[in-house]
CHARMM internal coordinates of N, CA and C (Angstrom, degrees):
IC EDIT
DIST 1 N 1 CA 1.4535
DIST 1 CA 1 C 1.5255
ANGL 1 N 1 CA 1 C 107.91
DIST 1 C 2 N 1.1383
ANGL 1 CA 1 C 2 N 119.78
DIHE 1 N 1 CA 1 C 2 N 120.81
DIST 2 N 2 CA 1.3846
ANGL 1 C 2 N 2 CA 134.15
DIHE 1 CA 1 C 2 N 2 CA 165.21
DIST 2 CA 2 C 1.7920
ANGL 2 N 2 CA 2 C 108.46
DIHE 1 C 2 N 2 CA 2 C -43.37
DIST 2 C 3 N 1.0335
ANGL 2 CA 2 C 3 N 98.34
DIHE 2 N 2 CA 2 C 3 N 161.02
DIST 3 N 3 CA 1.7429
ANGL 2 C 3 N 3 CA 116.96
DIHE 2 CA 2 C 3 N 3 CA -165.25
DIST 3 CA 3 C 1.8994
ANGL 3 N 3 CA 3 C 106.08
DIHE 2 C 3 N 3 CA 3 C -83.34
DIST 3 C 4 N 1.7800
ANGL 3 CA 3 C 4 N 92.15
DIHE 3 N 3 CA 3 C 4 N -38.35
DIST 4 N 4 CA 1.9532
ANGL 3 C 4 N 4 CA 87.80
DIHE 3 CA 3 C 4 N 4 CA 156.80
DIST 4 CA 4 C 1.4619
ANGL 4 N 4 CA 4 C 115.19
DIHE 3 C 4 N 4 CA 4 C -92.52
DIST 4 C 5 N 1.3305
ANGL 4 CA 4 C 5 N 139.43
DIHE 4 N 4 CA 4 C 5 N 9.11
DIST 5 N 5 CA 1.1586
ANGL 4 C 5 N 5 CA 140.55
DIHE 4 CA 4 C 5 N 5 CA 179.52
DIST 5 CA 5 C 2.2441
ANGL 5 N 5 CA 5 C 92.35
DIHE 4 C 5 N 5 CA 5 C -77.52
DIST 5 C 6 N 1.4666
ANGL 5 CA 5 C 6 N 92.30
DIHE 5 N 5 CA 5 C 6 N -50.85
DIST 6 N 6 CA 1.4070
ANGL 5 C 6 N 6 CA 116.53
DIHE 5 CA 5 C 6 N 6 CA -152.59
DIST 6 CA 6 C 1.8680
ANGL 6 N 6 CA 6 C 94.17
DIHE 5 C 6 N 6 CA 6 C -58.83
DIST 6 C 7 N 1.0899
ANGL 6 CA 6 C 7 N 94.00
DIHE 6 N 6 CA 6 C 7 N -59.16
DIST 7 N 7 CA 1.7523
ANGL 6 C 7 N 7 CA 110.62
DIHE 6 CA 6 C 7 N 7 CA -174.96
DIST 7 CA 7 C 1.6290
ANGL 7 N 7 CA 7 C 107.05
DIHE 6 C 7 N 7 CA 7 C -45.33
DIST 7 C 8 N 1.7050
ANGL 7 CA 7 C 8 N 110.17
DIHE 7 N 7 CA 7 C 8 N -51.29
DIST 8 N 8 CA 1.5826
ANGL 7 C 8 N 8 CA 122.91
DIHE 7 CA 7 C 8 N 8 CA -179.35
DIST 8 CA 8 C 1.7297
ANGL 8 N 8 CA 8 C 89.66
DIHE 7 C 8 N 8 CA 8 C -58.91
DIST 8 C 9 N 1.0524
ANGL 8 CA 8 C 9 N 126.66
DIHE 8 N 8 CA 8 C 9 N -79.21
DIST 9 N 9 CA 1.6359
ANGL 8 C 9 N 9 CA 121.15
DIHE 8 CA 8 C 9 N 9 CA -153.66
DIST 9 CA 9 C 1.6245
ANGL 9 N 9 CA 9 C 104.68
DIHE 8 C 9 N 9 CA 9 C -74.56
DIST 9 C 10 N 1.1292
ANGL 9 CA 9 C 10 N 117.55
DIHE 9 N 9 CA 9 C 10 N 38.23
DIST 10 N 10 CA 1.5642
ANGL 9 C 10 N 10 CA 121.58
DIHE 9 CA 9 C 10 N 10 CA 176.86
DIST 10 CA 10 C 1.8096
ANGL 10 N 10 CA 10 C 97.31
DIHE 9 C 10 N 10 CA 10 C -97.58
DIST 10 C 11 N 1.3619
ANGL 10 CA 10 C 11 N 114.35
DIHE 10 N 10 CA 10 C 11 N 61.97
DIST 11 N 11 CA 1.6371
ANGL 10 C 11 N 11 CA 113.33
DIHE 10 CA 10 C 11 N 11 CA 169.61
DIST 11 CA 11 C 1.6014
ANGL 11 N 11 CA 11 C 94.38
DIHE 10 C 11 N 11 CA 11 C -121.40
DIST 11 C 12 N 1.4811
ANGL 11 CA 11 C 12 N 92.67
DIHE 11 N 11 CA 11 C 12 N 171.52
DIST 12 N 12 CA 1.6913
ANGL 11 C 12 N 12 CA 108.07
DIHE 11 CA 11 C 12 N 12 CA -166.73
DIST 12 CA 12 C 1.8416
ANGL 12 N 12 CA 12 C 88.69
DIHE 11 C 12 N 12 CA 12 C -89.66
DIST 12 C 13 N 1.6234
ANGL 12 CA 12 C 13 N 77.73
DIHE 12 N 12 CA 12 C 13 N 134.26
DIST 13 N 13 CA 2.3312
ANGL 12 C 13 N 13 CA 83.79
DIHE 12 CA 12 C 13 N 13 CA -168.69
DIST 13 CA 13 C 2.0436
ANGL 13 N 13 CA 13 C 84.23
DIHE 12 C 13 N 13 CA 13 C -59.15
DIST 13 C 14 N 1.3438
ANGL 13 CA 13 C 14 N 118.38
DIHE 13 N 13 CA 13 C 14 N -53.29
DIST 14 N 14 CA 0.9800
ANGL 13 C 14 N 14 CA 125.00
DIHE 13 CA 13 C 14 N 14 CA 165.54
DIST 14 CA 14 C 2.0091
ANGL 14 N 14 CA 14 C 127.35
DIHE 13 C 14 N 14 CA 14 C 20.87
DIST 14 C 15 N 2.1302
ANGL 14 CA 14 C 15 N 83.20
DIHE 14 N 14 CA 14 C 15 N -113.68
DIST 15 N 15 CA 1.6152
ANGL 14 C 15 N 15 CA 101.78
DIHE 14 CA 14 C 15 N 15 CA 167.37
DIST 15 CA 15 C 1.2278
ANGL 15 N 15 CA 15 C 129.85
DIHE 14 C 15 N 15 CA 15 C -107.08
DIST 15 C 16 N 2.0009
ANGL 15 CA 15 C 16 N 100.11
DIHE 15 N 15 CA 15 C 16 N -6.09
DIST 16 N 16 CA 1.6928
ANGL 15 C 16 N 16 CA 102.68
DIHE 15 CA 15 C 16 N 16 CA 164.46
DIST 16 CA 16 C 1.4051
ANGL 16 N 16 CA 16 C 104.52
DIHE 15 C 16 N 16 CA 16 C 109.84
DIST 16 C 17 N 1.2748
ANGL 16 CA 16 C 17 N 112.48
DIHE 16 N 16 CA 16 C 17 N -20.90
DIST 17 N 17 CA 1.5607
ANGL 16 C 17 N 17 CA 112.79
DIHE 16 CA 16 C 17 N 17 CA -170.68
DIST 17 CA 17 C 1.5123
ANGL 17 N 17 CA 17 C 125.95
DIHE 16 C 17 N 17 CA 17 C -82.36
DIST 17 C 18 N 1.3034
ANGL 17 CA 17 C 18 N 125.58
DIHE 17 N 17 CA 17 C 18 N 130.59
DIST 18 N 18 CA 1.4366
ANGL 17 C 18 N 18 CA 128.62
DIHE 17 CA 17 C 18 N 18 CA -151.73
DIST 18 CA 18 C 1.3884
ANGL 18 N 18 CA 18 C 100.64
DIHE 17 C 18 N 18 CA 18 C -69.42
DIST 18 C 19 N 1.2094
ANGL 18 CA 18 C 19 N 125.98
DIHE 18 N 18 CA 18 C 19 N 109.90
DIST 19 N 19 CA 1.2704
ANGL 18 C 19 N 19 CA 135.26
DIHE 18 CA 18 C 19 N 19 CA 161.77
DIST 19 CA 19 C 1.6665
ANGL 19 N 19 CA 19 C 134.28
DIHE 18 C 19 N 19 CA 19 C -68.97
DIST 19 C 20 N 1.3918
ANGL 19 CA 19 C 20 N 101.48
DIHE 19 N 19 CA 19 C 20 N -3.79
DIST 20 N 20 CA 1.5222
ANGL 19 C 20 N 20 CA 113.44
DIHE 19 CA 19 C 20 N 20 CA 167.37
DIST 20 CA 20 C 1.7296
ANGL 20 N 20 CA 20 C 117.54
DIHE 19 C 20 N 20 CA 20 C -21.24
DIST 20 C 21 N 1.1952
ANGL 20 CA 20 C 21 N 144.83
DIHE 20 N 20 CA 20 C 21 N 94.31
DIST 21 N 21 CA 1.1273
ANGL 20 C 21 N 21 CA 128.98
DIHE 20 CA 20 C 21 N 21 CA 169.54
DIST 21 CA 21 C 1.8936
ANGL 21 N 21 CA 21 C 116.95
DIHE 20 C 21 N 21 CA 21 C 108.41
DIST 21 C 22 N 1.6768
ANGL 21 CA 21 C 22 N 92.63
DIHE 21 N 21 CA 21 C 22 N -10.14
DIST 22 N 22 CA 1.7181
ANGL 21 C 22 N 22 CA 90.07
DIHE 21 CA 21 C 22 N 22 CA 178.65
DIST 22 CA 22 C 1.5644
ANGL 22 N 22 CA 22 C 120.53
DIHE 21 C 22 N 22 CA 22 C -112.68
DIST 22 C 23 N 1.3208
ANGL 22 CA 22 C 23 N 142.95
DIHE 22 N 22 CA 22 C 23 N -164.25
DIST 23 N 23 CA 1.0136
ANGL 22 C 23 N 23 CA 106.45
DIHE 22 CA 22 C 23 N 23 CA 169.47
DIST 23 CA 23 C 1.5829
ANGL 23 N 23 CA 23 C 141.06
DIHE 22 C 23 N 23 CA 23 C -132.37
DIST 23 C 24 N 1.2260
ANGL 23 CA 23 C 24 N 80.64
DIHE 23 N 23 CA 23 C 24 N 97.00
DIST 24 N 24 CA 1.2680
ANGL 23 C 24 N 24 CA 108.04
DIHE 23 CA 23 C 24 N 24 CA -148.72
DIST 24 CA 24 C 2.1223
ANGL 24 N 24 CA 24 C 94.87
DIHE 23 C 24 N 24 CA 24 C -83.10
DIST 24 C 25 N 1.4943
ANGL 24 CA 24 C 25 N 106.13
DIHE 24 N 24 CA 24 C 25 N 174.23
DIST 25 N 25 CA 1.3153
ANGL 24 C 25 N 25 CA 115.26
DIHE 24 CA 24 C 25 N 25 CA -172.31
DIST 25 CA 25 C 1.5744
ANGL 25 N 25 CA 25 C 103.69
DIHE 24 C 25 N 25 CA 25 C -97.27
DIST 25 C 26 N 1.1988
ANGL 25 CA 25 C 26 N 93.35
DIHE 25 N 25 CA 25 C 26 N 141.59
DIST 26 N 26 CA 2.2408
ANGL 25 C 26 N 26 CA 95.54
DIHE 25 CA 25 C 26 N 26 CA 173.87
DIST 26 CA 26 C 1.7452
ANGL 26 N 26 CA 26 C 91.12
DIHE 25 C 26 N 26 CA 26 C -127.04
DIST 26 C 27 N 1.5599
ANGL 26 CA 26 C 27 N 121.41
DIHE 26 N 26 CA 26 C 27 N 122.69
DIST 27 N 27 CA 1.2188
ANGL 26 C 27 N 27 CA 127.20
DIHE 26 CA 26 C 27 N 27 CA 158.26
DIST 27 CA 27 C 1.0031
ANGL 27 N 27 CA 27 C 124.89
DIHE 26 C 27 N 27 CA 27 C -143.46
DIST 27 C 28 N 1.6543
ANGL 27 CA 27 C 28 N 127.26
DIHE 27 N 27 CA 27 C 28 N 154.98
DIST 28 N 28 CA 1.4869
ANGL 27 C 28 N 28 CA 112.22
DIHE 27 CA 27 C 28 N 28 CA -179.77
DIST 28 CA 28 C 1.7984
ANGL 28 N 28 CA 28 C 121.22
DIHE 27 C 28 N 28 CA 28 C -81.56
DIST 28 C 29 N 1.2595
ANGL 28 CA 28 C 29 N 105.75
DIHE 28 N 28 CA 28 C 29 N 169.41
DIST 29 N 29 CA 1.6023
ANGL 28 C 29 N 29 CA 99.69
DIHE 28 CA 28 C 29 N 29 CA -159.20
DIST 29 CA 29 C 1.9949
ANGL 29 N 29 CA 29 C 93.52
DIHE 28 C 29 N 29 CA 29 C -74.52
DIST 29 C 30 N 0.9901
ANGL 29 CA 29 C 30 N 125.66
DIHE 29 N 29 CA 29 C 30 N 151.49
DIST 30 N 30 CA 1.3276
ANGL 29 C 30 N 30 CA 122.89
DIHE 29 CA 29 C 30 N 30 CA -175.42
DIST 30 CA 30 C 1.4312
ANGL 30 N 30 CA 30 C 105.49
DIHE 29 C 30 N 30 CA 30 C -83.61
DIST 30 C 31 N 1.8924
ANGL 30 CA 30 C 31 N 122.16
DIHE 30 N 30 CA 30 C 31 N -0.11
DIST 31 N 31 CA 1.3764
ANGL 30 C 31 N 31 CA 100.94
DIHE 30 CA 30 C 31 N 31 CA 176.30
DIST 31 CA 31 C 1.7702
ANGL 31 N 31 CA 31 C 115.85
DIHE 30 C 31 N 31 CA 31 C -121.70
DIST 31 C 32 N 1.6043
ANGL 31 CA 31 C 32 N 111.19
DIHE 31 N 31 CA 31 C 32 N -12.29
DIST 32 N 32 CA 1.2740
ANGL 31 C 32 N 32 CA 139.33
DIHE 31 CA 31 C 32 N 32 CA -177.72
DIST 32 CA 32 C 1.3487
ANGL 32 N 32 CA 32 C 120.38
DIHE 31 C 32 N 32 CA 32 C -107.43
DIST 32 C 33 N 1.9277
ANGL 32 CA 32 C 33 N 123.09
DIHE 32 N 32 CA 32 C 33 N -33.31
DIST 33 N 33 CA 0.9695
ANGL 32 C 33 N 33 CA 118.77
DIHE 32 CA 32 C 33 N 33 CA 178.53
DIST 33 CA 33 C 1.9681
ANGL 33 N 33 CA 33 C 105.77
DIHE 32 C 33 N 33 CA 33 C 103.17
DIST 33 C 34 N 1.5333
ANGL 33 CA 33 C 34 N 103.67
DIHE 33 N 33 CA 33 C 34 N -40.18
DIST 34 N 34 CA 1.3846
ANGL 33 C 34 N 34 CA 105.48
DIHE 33 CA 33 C 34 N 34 CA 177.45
DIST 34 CA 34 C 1.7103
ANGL 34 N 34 CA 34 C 123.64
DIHE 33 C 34 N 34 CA 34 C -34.03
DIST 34 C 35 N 1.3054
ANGL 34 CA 34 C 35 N 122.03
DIHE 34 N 34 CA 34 C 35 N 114.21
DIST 35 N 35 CA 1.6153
ANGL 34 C 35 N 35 CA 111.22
DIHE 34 CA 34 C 35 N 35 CA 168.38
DIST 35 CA 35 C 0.9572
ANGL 35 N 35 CA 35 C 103.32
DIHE 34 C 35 N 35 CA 35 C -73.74
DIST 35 C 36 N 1.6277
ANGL 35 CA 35 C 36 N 96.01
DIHE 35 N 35 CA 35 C 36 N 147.53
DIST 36 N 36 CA 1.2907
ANGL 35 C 36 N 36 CA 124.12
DIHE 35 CA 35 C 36 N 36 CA -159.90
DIST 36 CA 36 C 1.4578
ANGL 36 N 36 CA 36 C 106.77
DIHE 35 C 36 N 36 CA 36 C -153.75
DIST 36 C 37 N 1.6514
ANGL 36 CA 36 C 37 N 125.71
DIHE 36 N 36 CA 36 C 37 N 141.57
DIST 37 N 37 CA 1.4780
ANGL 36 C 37 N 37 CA 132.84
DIHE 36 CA 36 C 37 N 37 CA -136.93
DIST 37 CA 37 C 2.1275
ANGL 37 N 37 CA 37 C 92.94
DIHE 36 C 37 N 37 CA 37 C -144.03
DIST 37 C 38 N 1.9629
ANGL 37 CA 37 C 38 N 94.83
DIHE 37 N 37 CA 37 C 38 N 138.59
DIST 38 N 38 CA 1.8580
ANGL 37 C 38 N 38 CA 78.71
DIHE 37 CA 37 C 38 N 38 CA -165.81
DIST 38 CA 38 C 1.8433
ANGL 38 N 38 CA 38 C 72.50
DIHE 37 C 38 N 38 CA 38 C -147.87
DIST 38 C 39 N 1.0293
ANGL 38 CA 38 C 39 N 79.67
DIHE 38 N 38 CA 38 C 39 N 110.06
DIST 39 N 39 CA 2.0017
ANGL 38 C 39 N 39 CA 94.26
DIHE 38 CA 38 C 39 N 39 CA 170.58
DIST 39 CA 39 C 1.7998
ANGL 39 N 39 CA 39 C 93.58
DIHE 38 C 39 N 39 CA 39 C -47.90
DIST 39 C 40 N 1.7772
ANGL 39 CA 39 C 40 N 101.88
DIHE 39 N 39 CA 39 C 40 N 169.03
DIST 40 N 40 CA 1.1706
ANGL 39 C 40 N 40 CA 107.88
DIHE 39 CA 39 C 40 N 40 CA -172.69
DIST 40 CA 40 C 1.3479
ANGL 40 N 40 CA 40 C 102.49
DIHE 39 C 40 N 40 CA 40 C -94.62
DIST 40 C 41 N 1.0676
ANGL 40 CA 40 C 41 N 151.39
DIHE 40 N 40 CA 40 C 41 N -4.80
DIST 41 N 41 CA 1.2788
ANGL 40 C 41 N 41 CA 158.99
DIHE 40 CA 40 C 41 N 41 CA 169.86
DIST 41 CA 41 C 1.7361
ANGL 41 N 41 CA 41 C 108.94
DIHE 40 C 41 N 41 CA 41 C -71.03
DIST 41 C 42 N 1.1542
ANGL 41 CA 41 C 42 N 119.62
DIHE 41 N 41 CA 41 C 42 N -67.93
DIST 42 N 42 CA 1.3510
ANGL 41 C 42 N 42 CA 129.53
DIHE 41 CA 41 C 42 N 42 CA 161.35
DIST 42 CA 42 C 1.6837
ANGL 42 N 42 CA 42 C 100.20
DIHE 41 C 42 N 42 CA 42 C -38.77
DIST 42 C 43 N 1.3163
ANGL 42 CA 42 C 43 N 125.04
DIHE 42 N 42 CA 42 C 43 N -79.39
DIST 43 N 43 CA 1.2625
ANGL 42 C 43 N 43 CA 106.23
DIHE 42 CA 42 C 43 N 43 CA -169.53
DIST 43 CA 43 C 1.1229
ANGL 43 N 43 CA 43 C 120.82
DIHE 42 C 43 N 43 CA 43 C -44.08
DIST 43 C 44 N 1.7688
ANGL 43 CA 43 C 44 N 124.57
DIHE 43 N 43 CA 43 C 44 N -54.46
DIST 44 N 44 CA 1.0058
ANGL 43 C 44 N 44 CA 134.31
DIHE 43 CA 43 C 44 N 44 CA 172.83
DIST 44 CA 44 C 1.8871
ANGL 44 N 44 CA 44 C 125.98
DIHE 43 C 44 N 44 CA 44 C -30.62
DIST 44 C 45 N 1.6070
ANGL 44 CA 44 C 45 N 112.51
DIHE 44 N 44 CA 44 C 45 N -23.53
DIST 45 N 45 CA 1.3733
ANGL 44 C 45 N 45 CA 117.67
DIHE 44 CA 44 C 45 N 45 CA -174.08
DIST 45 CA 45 C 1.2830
ANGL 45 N 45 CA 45 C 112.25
DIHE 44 C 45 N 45 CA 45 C -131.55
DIST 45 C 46 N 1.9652
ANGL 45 CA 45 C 46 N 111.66
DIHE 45 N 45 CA 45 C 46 N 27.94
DIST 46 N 46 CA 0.9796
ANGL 45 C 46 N 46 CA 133.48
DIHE 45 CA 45 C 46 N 46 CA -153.85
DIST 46 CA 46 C 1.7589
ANGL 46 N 46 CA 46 C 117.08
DIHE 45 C 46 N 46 CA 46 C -9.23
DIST 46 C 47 N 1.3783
ANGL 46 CA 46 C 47 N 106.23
DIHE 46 N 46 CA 46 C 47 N 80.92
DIST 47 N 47 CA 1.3702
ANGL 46 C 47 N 47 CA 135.22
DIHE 46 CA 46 C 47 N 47 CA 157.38
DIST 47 CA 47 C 0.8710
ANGL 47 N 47 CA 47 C 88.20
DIHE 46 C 47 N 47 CA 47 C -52.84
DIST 47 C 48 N 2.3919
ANGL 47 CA 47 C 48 N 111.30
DIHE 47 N 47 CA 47 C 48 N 153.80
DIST 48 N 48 CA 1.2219
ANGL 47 C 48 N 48 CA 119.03
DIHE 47 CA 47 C 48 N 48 CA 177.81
DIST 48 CA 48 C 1.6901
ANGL 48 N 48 CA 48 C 89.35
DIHE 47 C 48 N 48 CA 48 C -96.37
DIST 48 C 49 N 1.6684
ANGL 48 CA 48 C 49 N 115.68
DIHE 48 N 48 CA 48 C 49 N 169.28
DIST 49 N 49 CA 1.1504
ANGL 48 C 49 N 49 CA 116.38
DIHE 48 CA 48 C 49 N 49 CA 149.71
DIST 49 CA 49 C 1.0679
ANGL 49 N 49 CA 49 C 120.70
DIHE 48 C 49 N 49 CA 49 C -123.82
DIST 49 C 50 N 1.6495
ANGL 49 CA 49 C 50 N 144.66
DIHE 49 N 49 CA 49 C 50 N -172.97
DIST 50 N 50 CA 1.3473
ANGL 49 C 50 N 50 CA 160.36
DIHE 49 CA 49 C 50 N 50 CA -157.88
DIST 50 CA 50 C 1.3910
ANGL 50 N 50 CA 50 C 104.94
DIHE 49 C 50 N 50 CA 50 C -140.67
DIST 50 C 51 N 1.1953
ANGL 50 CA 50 C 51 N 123.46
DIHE 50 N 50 CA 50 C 51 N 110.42
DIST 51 N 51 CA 1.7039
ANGL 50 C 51 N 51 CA 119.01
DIHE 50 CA 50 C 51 N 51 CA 155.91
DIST 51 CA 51 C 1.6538
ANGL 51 N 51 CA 51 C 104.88
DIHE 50 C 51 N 51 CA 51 C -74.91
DIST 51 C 52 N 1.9301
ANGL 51 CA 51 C 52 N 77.77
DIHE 51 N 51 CA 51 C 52 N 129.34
DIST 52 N 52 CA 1.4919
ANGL 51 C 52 N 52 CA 97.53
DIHE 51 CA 51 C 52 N 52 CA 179.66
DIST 52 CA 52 C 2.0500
ANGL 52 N 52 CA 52 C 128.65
DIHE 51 C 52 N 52 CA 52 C -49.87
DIST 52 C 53 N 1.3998
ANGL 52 CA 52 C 53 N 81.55
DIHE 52 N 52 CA 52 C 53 N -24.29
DIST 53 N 53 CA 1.4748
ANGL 52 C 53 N 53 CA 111.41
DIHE 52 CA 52 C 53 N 53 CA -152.48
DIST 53 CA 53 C 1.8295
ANGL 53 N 53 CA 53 C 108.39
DIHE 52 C 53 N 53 CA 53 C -96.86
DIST 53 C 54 N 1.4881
ANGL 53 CA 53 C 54 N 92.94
DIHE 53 N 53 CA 53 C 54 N -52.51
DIST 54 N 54 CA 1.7554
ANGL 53 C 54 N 54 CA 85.61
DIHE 53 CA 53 C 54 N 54 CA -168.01
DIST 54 CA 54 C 1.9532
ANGL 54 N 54 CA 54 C 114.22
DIHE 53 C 54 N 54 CA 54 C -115.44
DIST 54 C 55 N 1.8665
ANGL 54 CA 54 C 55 N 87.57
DIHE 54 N 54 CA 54 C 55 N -12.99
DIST 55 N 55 CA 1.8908
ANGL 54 C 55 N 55 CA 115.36
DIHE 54 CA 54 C 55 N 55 CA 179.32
DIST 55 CA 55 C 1.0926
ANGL 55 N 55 CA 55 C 104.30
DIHE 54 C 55 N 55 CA 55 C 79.21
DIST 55 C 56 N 1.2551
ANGL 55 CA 55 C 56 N 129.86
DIHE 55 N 55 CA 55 C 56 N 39.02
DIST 56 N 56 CA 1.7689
ANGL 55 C 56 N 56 CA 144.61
DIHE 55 CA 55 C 56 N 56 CA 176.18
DIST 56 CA 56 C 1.5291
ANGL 56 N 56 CA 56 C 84.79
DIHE 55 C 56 N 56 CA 56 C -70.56
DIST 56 C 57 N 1.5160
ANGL 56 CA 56 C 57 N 133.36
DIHE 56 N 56 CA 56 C 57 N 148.02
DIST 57 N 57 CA 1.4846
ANGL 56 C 57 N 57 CA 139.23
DIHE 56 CA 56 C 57 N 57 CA -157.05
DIST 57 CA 57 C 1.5623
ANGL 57 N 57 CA 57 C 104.49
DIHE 56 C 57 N 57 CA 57 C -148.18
DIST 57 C 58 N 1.4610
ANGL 57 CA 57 C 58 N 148.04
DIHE 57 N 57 CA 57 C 58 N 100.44
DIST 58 N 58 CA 1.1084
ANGL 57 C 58 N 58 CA 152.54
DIHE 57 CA 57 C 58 N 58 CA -168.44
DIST 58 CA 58 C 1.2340
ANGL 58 N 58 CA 58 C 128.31
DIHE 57 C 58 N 58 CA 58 C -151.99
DIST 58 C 59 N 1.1808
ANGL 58 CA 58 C 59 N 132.13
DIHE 58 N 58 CA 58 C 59 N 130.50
DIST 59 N 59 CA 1.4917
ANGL 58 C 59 N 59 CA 130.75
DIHE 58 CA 58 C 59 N 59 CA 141.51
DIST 59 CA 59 C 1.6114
ANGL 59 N 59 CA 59 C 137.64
DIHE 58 C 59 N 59 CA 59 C 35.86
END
COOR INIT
IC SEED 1 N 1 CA 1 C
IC BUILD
């Protein structure tokens, strides 16, 4: 993925909201490897998320 591909899909898999600039979490998915981005609010009320990629389901 290109470096403006990377910047565009920088939303929380979460609630969707562009996290550009806040501080939000970037990790890889624990079953695919996919990075993956979780606003601090979501973490904070540990919302589940969805990998886009493989449907790994967590915390």
């Amino acid at each position: 993925m290109s470096e403006s591909e990377q910047k565009r899909a920088q939303k929380c898999v979460s609630c969707g909201i562009n996290i550009s600039g806040t501080t939000a979490a970037a990790f890889k998915c624990p079953d695919c490897g996919r990075q993956i981005y979780r606003c601090s609010k979501c973490r904070k009320q540990s919302n589940l998320y969805k990998c886009p990629d493989c449907g790994f389901t967590g915390p």
